[in-house]
C-alpha positions as a LaTeX table, in Angstrom:
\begin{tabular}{lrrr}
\hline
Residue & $x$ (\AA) & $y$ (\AA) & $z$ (\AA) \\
\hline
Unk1 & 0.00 & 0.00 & 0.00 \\
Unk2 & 0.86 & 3.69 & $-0.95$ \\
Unk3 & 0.40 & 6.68 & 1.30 \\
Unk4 & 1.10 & 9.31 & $-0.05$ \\
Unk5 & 1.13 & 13.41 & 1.30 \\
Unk6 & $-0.50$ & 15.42 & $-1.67$ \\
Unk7 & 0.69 & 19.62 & $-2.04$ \\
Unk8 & $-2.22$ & 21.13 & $-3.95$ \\
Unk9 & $-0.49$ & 23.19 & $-6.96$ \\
Unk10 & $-3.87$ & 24.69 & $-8.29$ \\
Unk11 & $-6.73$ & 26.00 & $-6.42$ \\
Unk12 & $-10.02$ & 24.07 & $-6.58$ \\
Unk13 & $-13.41$ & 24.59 & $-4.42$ \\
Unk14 & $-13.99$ & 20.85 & $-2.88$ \\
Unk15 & $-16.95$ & 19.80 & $-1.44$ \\
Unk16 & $-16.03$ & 18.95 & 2.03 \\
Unk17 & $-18.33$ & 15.74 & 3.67 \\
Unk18 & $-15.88$ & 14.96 & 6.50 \\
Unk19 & $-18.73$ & 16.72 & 8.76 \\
Unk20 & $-22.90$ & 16.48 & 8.87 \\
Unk21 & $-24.02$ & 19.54 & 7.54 \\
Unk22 & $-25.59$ & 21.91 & 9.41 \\
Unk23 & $-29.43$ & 23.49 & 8.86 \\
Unk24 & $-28.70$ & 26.59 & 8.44 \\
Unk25 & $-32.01$ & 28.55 & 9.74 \\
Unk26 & $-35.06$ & 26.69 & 10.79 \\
Unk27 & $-37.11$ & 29.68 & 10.25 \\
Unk28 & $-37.66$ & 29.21 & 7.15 \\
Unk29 & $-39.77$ & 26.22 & 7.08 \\
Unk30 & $-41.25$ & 26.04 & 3.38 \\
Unk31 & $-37.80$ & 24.65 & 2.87 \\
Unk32 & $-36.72$ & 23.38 & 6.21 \\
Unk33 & $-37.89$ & 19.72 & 4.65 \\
Unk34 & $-36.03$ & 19.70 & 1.67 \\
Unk35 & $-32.76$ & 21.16 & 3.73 \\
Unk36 & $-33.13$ & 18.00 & 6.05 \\
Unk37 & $-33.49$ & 15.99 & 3.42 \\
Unk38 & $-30.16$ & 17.76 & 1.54 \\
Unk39 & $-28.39$ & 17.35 & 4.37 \\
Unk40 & $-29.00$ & 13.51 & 5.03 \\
Unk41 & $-28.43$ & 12.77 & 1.36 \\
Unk42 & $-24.96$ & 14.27 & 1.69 \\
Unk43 & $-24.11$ & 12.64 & 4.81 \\
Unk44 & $-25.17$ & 9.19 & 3.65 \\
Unk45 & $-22.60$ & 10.31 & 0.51 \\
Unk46 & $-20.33$ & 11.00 & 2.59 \\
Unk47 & $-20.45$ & 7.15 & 4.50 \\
Unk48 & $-21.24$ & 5.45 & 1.13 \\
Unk49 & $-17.51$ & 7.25 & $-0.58$ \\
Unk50 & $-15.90$ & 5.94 & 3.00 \\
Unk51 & $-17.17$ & 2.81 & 2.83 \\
Unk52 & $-14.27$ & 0.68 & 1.01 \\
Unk53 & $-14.95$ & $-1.71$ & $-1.76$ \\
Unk54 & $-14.87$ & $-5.81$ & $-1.53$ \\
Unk55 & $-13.64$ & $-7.36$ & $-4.75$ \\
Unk56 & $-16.97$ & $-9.67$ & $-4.36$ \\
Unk57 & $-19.16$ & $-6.67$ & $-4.48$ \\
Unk58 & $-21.59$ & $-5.87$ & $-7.23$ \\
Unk59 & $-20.39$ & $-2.87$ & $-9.41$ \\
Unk60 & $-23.79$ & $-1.17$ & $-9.22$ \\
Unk61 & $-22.63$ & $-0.50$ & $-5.44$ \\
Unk62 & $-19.29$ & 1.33 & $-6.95$ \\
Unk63 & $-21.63$ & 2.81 & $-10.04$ \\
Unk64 & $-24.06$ & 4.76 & $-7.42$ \\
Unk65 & $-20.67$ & 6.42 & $-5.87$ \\
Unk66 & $-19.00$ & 7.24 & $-8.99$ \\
Unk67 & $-22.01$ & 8.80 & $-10.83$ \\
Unk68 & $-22.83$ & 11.31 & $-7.44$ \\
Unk69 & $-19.18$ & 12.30 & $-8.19$ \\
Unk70 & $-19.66$ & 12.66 & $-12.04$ \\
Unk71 & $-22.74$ & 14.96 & $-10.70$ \\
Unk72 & $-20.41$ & 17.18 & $-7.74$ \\
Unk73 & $-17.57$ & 17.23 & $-10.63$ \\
Unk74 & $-20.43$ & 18.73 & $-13.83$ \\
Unk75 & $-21.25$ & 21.05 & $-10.61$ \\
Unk76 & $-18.05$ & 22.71 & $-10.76$ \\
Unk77 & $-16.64$ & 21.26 & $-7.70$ \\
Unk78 & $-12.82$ & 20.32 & $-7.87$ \\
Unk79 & $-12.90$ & 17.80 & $-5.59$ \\
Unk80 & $-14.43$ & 16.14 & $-2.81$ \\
Unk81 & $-13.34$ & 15.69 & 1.13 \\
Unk82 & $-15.23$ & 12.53 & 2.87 \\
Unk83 & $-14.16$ & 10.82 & 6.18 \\
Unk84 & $-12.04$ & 7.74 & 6.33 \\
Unk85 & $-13.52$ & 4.10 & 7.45 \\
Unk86 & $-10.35$ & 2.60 & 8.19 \\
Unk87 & $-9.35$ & 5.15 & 11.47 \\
Unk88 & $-9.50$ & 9.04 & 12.56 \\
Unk89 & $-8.39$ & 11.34 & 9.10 \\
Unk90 & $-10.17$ & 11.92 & 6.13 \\
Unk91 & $-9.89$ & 11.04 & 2.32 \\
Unk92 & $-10.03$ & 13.35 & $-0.70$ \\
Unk93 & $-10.53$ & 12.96 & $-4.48$ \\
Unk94 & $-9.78$ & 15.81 & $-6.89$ \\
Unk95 & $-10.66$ & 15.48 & $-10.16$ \\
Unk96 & $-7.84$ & 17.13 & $-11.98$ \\
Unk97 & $-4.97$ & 14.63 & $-11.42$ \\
Unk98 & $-2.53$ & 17.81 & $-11.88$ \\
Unk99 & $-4.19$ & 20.01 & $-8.96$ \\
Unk100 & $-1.80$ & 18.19 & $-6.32$ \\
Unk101 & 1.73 & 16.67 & $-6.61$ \\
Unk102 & 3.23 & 14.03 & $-4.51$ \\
Unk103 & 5.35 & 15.64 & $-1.65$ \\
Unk104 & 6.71 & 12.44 & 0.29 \\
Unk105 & 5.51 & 8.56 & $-0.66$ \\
Unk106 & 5.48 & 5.92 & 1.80 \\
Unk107 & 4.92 & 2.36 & 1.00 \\
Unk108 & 3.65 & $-0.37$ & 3.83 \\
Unk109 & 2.81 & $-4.49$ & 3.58 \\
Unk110 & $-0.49$ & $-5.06$ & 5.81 \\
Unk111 & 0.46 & $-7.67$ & 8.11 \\
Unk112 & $-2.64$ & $-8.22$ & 10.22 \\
Unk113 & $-6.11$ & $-6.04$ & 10.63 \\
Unk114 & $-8.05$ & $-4.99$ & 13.77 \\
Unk115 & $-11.68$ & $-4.39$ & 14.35 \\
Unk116 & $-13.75$ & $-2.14$ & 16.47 \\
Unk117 & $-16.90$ & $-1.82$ & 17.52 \\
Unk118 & $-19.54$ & 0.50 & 19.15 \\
Unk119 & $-23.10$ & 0.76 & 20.29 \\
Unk120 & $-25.55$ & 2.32 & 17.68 \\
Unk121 & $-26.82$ & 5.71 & 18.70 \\
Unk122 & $-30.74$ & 5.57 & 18.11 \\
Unk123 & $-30.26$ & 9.50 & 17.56 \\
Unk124 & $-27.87$ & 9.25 & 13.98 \\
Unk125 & $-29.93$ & 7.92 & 11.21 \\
Unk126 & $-28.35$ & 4.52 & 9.56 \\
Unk127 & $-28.46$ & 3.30 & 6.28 \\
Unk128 & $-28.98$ & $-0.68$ & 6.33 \\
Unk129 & $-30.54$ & $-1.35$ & 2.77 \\
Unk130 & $-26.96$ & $-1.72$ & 1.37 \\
Unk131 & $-24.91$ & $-5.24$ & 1.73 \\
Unk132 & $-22.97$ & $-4.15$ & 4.00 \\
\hline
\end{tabular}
């Protein structure tokens, strides 16, 4: 495996899902529903871009990712920030491959994994129709 620490060389707005979104007024509420609604759609992106891919899986689960990132790219975003599955930190895509270049490379062989687990909140919302 390749880790890699990125310098960005060109600037590029990124649409950053490392954090829920916030409702921004709940005064409004002719479009507090659709805000909710926003906001949960981009925090279930968010889990669905961390959530890393078994050879075994069906490539409609990779399709569903890829074509919300066609859509955030055609938006004019650069890139996109999204939390990591595999420990604290975050992940991020950019679209241009020449908006960052490699500053320092490091290269690891996985000799064992760990799990953890913890107790489901019943206040954050879950997503259980996937395989996963």
């Amino acid at each position: 495996m390749a880790v890699a620490r990125m310098r960005i060389v060109k600037e590029a707005s990124v649409l950053d899902l490392r954090e829920p979104p916030r409702i921004e007024s709940p005064f409004f509420e002719e479009s507090l529903k659709w805000r909710i609604e926003a906001n949960a759609l981009l925090e279930h992106f968010g889990i669905e871009l961390s959530r890393p891919t078994l050879q075994d899986e069906p490539e409609g689960q990779y399709a569903k990712t890829q074509h919300l990132c066609d859509l955030v790219r055609n938006a004019g975003y650069g890139g996109i920030a999204y939390p990591s599955a595999l420990g604290p930190g975050h992940n991020a895509v950019l679209f241009d491959p020449t908006a960052a270049e490699a500053t320092e490379i490091e290269y690891f062989r996985i000799v064992g994994v760990q799990f953890a687990s913890e107790p489901v909140s019943s206040q954050k919302i879950y997503f259980d129709e996937d395989q996963w």
